[in-house]
C-alpha positions in Angstrom: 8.0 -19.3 -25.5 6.6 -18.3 -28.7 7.4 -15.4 -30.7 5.4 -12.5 -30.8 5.3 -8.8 -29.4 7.5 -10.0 -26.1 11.3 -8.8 -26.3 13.0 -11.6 -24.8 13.0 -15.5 -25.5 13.6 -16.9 -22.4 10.1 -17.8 -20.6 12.0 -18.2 -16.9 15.0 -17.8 -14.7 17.0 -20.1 -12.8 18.7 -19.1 -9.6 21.6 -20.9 -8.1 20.3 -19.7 -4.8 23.7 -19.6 -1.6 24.5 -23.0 -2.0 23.9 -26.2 -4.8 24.4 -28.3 -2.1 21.7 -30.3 -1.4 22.5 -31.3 1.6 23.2 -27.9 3.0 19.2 -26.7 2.0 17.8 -28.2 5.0 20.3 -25.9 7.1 20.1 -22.4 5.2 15.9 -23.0 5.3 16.2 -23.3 9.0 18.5 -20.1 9.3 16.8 -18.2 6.8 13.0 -18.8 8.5 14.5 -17.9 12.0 16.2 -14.5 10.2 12.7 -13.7 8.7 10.8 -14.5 11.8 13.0 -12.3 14.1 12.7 -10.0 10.9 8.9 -9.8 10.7 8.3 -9.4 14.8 11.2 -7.0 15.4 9.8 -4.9 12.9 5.8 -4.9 13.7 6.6 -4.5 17.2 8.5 -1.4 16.7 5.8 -0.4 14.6 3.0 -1.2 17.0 4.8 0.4 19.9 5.1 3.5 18.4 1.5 3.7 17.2 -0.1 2.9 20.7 2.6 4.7 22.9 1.5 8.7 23.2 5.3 9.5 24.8 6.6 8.3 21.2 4.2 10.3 19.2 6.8 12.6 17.5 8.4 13.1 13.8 11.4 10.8 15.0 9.5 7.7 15.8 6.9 8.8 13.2 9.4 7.9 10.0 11.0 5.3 12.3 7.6 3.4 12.2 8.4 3.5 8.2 11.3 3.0 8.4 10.4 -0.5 9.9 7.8 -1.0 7.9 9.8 -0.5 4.8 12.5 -3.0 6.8 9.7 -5.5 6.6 9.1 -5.6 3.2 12.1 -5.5 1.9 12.4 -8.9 3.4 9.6 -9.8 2.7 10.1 -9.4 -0.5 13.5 -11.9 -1.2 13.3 -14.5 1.9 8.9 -15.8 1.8 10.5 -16.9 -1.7 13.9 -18.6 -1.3 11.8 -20.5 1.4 9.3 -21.5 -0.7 12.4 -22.5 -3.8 14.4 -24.3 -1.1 11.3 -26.3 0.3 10.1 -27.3 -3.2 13.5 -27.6 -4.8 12.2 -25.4 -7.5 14.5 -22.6 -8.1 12.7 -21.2 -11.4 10.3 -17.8 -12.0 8.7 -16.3 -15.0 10.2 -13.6 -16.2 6.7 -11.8 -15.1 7.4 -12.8 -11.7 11.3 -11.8 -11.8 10.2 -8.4 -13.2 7.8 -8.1 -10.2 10.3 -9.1 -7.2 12.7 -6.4 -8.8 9.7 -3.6 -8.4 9.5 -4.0 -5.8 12.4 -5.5 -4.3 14.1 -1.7 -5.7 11.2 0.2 -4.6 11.8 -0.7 -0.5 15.6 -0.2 -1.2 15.1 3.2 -2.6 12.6 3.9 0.4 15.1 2.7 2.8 17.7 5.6 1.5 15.1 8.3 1.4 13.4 7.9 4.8 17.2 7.5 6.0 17.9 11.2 4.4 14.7 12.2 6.1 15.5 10.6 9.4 18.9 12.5 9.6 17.2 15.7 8.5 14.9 15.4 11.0 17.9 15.3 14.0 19.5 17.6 12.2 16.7 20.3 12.7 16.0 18.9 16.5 19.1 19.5 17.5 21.0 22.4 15.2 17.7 24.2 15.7 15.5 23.1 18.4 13.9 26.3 19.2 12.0 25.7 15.3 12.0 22.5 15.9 7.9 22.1 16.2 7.3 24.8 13.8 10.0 23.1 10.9 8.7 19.6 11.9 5.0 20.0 11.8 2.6 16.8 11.3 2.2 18.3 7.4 5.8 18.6 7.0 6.2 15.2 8.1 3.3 13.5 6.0 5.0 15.6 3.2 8.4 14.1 3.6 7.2 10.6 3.6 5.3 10.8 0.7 8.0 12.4 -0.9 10.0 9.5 0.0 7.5 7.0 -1.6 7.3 9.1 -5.1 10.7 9.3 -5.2 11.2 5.1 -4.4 8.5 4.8 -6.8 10.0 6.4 -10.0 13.7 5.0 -8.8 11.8 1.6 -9.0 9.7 2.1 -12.2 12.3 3.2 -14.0 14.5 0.6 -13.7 11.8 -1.9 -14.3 10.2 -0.6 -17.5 13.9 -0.1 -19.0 14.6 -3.9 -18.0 11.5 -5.5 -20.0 12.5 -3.5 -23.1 16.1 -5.2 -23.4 15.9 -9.2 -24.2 17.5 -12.1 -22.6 18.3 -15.0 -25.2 20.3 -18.3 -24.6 21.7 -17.6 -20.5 18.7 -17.9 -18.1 20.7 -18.6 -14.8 21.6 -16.4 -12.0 24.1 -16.7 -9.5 22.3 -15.0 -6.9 19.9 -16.2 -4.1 16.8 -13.2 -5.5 16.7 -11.6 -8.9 18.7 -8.3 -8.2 18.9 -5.8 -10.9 22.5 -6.2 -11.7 22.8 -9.9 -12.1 19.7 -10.2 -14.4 21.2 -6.8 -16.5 24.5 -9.2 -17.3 22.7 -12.5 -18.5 20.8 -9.6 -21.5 22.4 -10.0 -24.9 20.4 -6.8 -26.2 21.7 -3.2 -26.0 21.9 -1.7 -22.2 23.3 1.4 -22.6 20.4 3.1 -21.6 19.9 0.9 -18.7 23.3 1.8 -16.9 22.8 5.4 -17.8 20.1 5.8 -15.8 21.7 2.8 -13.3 24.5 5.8 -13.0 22.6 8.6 -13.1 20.5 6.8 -10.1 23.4 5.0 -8.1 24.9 7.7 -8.3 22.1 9.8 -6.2 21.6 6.8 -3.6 24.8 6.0 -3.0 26.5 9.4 -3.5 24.7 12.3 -3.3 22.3 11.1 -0.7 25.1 9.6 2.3 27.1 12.9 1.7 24.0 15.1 2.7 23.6 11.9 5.3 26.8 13.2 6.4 27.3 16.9 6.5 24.0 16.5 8.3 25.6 14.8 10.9 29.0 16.3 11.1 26.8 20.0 11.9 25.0 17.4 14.8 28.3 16.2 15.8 29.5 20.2 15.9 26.6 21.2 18.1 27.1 18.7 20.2 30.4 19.8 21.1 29.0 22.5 22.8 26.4 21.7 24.5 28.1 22.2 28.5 27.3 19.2 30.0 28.6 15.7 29.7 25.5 14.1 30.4 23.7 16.4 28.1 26.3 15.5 25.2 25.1 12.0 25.8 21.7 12.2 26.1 21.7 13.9 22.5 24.4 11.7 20.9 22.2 8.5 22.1 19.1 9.8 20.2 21.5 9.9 16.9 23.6 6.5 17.3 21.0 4.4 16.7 20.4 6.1 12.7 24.2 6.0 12.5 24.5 2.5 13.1 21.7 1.7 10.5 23.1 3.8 7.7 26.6 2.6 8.6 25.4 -1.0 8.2 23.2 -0.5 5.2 25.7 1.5 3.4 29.0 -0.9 3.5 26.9 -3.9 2.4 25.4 -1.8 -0.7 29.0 -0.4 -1.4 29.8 -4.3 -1.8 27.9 -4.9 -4.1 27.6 -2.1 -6.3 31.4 -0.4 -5.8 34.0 -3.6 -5.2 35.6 -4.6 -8.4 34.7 -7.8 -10.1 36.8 -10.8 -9.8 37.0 -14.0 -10.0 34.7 -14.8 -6.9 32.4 -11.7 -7.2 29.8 -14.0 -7.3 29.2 -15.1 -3.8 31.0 -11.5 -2.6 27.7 -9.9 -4.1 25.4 -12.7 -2.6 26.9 -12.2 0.7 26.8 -8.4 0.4 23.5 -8.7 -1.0 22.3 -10.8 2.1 23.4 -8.2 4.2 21.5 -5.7 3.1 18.6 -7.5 2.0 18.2 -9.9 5.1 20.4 -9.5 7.6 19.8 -5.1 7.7 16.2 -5.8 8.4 16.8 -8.1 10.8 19.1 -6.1 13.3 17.5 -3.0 12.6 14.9 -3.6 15.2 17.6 -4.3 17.7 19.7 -1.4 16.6 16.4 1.0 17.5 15.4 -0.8 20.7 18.4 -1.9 22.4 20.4 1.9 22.6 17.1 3.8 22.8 15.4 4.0 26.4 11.7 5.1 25.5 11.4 2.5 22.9 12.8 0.1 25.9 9.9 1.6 27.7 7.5 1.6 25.3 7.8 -2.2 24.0 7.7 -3.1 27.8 4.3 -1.3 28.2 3.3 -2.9 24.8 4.2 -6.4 26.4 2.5 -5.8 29.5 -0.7 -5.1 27.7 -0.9 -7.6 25.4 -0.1 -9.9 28.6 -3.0 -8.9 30.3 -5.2 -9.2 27.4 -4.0 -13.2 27.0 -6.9 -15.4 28.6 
């Protein structure tokens, strides 16, 4: 690349992708298209399920429907394009390009964590306080919260990526990764990224820290008032509606606290791809089974969404 008003003076990076076997790409493009597959209807039928269902209606399955939405495009995001490297044996990208997938690749992460924050709020205020419920939870509190949600992704996202195409990137152009994550592409930079892992901090430190603890001393007060409640049947009926979001954050959080909290080592390398994966693929993925599966009225409501789409079919 020639010289001129860019800051870097490498034109494209090179990712080593999960394996540099050859004869193990035919395998991972197989798994990988049936992961995004099961990713991509899981998610838009949760989606369209809530939207046509009246009985689901609510704030709960309103920021659910995001949340899988959100679900789908952080995949969609990493696996349409290890596909298309794997298939074409071109594991290269413009630094354009790299700079683009880590927009937005950061901006579905950071929606992920808020709409999670939101989700718990939202069962915190159902049951703590269910006689406000309706009046706390309005449709304009709700709209609110999600757009909320995508400012806040937004400037978590934009952030990072405007400080990442001031810093440059000379000689080292390859990444040990299967998607250009923020990290691996800050350690190839030989410029000056102070500034970069201040605000890395500053923000890691509100996804991963301040965020799951208000996660959790919402749900520890859920857990308290569900000690209460009289009947066992009751308790369960209320826990059910909660186990779903636990298991999400539960399985979203670990994977991210792999990546960004282990200590380096010798094979951190393909720790953080497989951490990475987690989150990025395999989250998305069981998500929709983590909502359907332990939750009867979606059960009921994908059934009646089956059933008319059956007897639509010619």
């Amino acid at each position: 690349m020639k010289p001129g008003n860019h800051t870097f003076s490498v034109s494209e990076f090179l990712l080593l992708g999960l394996s540099e076997h050859q004869e193990q790409q035919p395998l991972l493009f197989g798994i990988f298209l049936s992961m995004y597959l099961i990713t991509v209807v899981g998610n838009i039928a949760i989606s369209l399920a809530i939207v046509s269902d009246p009985h689901l209606h609510t704030p709960m399955y309103f920021f659910l429907a995001h949340f899988s939405l959100t679900d789908l495009g952080l995949s969609s995001t990493t696996v349409p394009r290890m596909l298309v490297n794997i298939q074409a044996h071109r594991h290269t990208i413009t630094y354009a390009g790299c700079l683009s997938q880590i927009y937005f690749f950061l901006w579905f992460i950071g929606l992920d964590v808020f709409l999670l924050a939101v989700m718990a709020y939202d069962r915190l205020v159902a049951i703590c306080h269910p006689l406000h419920y309706t009046l706390v939870m309005s449709p304009r509190c709700c709209i609110l919260l999600v757009v909320m949600s995508l400012i806040l992704a937004q400037a978590y996202s934009l952030t990072h990526t405007l400080l990442l195409a001031h810093i440059s990137f000379c000689t080292d152009n390859i990444i040990p990764h299967f998607f250009y994550e923020f990290l691996p592409l800050l350690k190839l930079s030989c410029s000056d990224t102070y500034a970069n892992r201040c605000v890395l901090t500053y923000w890691g430190g509100t996804l991963t820290i301040m965020i799951p603890l208000l996660i959790v001393i919402s749900y520890a007060r859920i857990v308290a008032a569900i000690v209460h409640i009289p009947s066992v049947s009751g308790k369960w009926k209320t826990f059910s509606t909660c186990s779903s979001q636990l298991s999400a954050i539960c399985l979203f959080y670990v994977s991210a606290i792999g990546v960004y909290f282990i200590p380096s080592s010798a094979d951190s390398a393909s720790k953080d791809r497989i951490a990475a994966m987690m989150y990025a693929v395999v989250t998305p993925m069981l998500n929709p089974f983590i909502y359907s599966l332990r939750n009867r009225d979606m059960k009921s409501a994908l059934k009646r969404l089956l059933s008319r789409r059956a007897l639509q079919s010619p």
